[in-house]
C-alpha positions in Angstrom: -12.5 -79.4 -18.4 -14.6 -77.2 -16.6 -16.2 -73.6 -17.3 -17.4 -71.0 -15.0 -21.1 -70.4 -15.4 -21.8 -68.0 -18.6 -24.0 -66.3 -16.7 -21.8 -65.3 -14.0 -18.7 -64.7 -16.3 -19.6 -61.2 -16.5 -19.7 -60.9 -12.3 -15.9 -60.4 -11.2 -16.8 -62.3 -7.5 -17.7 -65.5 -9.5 -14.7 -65.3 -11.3 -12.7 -65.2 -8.1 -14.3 -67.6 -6.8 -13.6 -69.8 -10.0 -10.3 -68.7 -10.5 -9.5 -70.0 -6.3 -11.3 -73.1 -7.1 -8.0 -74.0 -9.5 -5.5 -72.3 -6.7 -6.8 -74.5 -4.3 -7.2 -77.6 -6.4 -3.7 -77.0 -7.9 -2.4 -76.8 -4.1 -3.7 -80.1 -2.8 -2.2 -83.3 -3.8 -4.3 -86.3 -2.2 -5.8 -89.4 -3.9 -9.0 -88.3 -2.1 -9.2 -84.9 -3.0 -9.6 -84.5 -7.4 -6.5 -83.2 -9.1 -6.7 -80.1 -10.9 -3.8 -80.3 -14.1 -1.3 -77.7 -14.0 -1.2 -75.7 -17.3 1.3 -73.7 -19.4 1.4 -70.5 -18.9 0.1 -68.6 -22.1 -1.9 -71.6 -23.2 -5.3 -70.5 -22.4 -7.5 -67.8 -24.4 -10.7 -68.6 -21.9 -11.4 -69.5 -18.3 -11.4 -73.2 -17.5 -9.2 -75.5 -16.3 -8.5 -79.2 -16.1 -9.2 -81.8 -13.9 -8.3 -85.7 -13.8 -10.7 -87.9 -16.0 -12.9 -89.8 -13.1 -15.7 -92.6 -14.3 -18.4 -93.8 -12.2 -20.8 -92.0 -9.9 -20.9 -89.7 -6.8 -22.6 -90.8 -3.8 -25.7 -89.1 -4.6 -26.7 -91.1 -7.3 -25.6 -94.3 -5.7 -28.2 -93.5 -3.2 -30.7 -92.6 -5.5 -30.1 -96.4 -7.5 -30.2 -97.6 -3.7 -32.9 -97.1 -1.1 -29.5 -98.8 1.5 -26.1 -98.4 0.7 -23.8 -101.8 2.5 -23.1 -100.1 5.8 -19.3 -101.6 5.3 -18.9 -99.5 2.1 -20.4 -96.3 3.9 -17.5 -96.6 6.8 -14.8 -97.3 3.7 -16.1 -93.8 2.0 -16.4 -92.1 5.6 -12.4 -93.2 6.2 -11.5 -91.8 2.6 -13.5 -89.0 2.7 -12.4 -88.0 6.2 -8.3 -88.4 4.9 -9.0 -85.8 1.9 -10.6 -83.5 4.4 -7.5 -83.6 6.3 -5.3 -82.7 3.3 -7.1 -79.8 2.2 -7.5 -78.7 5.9 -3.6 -78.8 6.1 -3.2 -76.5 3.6 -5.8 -73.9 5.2 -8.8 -75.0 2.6 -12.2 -75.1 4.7 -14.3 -76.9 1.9 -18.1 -75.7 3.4 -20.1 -77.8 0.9 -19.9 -81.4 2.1 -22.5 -83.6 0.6 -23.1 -87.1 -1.4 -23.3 -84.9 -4.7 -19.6 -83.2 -4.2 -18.1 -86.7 -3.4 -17.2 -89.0 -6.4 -16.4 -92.9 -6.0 -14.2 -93.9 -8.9 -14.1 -97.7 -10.5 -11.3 -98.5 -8.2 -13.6 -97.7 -5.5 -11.6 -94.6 -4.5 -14.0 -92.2 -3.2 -12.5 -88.3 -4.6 -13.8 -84.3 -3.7 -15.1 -82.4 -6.0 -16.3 -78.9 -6.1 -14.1 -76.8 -4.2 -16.1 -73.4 -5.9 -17.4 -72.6 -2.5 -13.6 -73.1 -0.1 -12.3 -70.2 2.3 -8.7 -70.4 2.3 -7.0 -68.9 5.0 -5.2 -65.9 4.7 -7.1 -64.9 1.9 -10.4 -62.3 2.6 -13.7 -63.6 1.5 -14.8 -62.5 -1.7 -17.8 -59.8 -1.7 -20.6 -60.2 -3.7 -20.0 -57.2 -6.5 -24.0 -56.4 -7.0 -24.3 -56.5 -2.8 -21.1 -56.3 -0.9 -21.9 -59.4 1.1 -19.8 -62.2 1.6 -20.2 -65.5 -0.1 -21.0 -68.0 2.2 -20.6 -71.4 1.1 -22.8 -74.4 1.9 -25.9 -76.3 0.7 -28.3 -75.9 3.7 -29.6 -79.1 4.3 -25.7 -80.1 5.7 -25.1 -76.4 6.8 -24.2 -75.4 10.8 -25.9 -73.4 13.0 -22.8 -70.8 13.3 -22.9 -70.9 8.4 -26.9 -69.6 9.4 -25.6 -67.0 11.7 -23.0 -65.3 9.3 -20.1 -66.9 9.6 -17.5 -67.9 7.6 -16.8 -71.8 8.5 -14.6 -73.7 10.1 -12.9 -76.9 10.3 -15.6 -77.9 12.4 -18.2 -77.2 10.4 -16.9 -79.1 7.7 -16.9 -82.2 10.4 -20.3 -81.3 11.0 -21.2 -81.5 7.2 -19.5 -84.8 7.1 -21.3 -86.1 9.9 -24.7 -85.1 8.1 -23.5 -87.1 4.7 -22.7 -90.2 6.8 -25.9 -89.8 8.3 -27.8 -90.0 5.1 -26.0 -92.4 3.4 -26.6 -94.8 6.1 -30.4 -93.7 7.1 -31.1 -92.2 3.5 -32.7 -88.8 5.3 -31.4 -85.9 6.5 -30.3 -85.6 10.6 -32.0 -82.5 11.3 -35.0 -82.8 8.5 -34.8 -81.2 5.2 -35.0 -77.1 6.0 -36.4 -74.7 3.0 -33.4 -72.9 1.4 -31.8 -70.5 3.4 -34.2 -71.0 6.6 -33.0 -71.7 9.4 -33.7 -75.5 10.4 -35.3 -76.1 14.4 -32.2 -78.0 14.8 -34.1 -80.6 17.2 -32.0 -83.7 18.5 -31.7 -86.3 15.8 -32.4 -90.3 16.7 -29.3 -92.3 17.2 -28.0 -94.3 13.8 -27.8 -97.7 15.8 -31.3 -97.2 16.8 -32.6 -97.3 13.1 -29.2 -99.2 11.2 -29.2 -102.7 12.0 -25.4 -103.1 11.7 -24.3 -99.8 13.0 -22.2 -100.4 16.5 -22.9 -97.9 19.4 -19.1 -96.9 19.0 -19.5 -95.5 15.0 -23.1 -94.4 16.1 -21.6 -92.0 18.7 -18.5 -90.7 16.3 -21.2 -89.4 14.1 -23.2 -88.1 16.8 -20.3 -86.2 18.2 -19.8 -84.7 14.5 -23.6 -83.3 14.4 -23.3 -81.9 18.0 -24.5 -78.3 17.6 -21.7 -77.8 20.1 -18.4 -76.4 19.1 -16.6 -77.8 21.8 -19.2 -81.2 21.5 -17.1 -82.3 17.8 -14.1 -84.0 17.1 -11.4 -81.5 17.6 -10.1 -81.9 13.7 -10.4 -84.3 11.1 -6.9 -86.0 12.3 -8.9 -87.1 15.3 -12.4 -88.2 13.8 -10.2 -90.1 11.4 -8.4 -91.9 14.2 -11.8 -92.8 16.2 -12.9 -93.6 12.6 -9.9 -96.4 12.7 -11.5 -98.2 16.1 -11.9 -102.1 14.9 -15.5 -102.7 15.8 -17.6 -100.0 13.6 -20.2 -102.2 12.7 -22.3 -105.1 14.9 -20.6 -108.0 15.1 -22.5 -111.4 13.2 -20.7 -113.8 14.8 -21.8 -116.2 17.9 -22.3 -114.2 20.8 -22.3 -115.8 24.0 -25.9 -115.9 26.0 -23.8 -114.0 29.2 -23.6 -111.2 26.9 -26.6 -111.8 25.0 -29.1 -112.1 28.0 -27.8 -111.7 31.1 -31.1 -111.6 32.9 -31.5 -115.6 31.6 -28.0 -116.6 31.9 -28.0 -115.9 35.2 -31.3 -117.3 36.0 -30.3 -120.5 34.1 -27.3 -120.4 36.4 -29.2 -120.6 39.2 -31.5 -123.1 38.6 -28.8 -125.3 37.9 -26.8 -124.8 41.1 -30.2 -125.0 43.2 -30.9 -129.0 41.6 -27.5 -129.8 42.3 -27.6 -128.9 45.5 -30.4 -131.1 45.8 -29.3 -133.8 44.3 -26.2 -133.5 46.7 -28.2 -133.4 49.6 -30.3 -136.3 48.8 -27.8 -138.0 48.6 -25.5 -136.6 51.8 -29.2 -137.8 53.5 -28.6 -141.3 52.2 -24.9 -141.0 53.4 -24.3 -142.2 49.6 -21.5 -139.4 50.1 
C-alpha cells in the first residue's frame, strides 16, 4: 500500500499528483511496468492505494552491494526496462524520473517501474503548484535533459535520455555528465565512450547509449520501439571467443604474410637456379 506524504496531504497539487500516479498505474498493464490493484468503489476512507507485492531490490542498491554489475545482466535490465517504457509511452505516460532507484528487479529476475508520482500524461494539463502557480516538473537532476532545465515539460525523448544515463551508470557506476548540485544546471560536456572504460562493452551497445545521451533532439533514438529494436542487435557485448590474428592484428598478419611468401620465393628460385624444378 502506499500513502501520499502527510506533509503534503494538506496541498491539493500533491494530491493530484498522487491521485494520477493510480490513474496511470491502473491504465498500464505490462510485466515491466508495477501493477497498481483496482479497488471497489466505496471501500476506501483514506488516500492510498495498492500495488503488487515485489521482493528483492532496485537497481540502486544492487549497485551500492556492487562496485560492477555483470555487463550481460545490465543489457537484460536495459531490454526490460526499455519494453515497460514503451507500454507506458503507448498510453501517453512520459515517466520523467528514470533512475536505478525507480527500477525494481524482482526474484524472477524481472526488472518492474516504479514511481510514476512524477508522469505527464497527455491530454491532461500539468498540475500547478497551489503555494506558487508553477508547474511541476518531474525529474531527479542528475538524469534530467537539457530541454527538463529549460522549462519544459518532457518528452519521450527525454525519458530515452534518462534511460541512457541509468545504463550509463550501471555499467561505469558514475554519472555521464558528472553529478550537478540540485537544480543547477550541469556543463553538459561530452561524456567518454562506455567501450573505452567497459571491458566487455561492444562499440555497437556503446554507440546505442551514446545516441540516447545526445543533447540533440534529432541525435536520439526516435522512440523507445526503436532503441528497443537496436537494443535486440546480436553482438552487445565483446565477443570471448578465438579471434582470428587477421582481425586481431592486421598490421602483423600481413607482415607475417609477407615474410612467408618472400622465403618461398626463395626457396623456389634456388632451386629453379639448380634446375631441380
Amino acid at each position: 500500500m502506499k500513502f501520499p506524504d502527510l506533509l503534503a496531504s494538506t496541498d491539493p497539487a500533491c494530491m493530484e499528483r498522487f491521485a494520477r500516479e493510480e490513474w496511470a498505474g491502473l491504465r498500464i498493464q505490462h510485466p515491466n511496468v508495477a501493477q497498481v490493484i483496482q479497488q471497489l468503489p466505496g471501500q476506501r476512507h483514506a488516500a492510498y492505494y495498492v500495488q503488487e507485492s515485489l521482493k528483492r531490490n532496485t537497481l540502486q542498491k544492487l549497485l551500492d552491494e556492487s562496485s560492477k554489475l555483470p555487463a550481460k545482466s545490465v543489457i537484460d535490465w536495459l531490454q526490460q526496462s526499455t519494453k515497460g517504457l514503451l507500454a507506458l509511452h503507448r498510453k501517453g505516460i512520459i515517466h520523467r524520473d528514470i533512475k536505478p532507484e525507480n527500477l525494481f528487479l524482482t526474484c524472477a529476475n524481472r526488472l518492474v517501474f516504479l514511481d510514476l508520482g512524477t508522469v505527464y500524461i497527455e491530454g491532461l494539463p500539468p498540475i500547478a503548484a497551489a503555494a506558487s502557480g508553477q508547474r511541476i516538473v518531474g525529474g531527479t537532476p542528475e538524469f534530467m535533459t537539457p530541454e527538463l532545465y529549460q522549462g519544459e515539460r518532457g518528452d519521450v525523448l527525454s525519458d530515452l535520455f534518462a534511460l541512457g544515463v541509468t545504463a550509463y551508470v550501471l555499467l561505469i557506476g558514475r554519472f555521464s555528465y558528472g553529478q550537478p548540485e540540485s537544480h543547477i544546471r550541469p556543463s553538459f560536456n561530452e561524456p567518454e565512450p562506455i567501450h573505452q572504460l567497459h571491458p566487455d562493452i561492444s562499440l555497437d551497445l556503446s554507440k546505442i547509449i551514446m545516441r540516447c545521451l545526445s543533447l540533440e533532439h534529432t541525435e536520439r533514438p526516435y522512440d523507445a520501439g526503436e532503441l528497443l529494436a537496436w537494443l535486440r542487435k546480436p553482438i552487445l557485448l565483446k565477443s570471448k571467443e578465438f579471434v582470428p590474428l587477421v582481425e586481431r592484428n592486421p598490421c602483423v598478419f600481413i607482415s607475417g604474410n609477407f615474410g612467408f611468401f618472400c622465403s618461398n620465393y626463395i626457396f623456389i628460385t634456388h632451386k629453379i637456379n639448380r634446375g631441380l624444378c
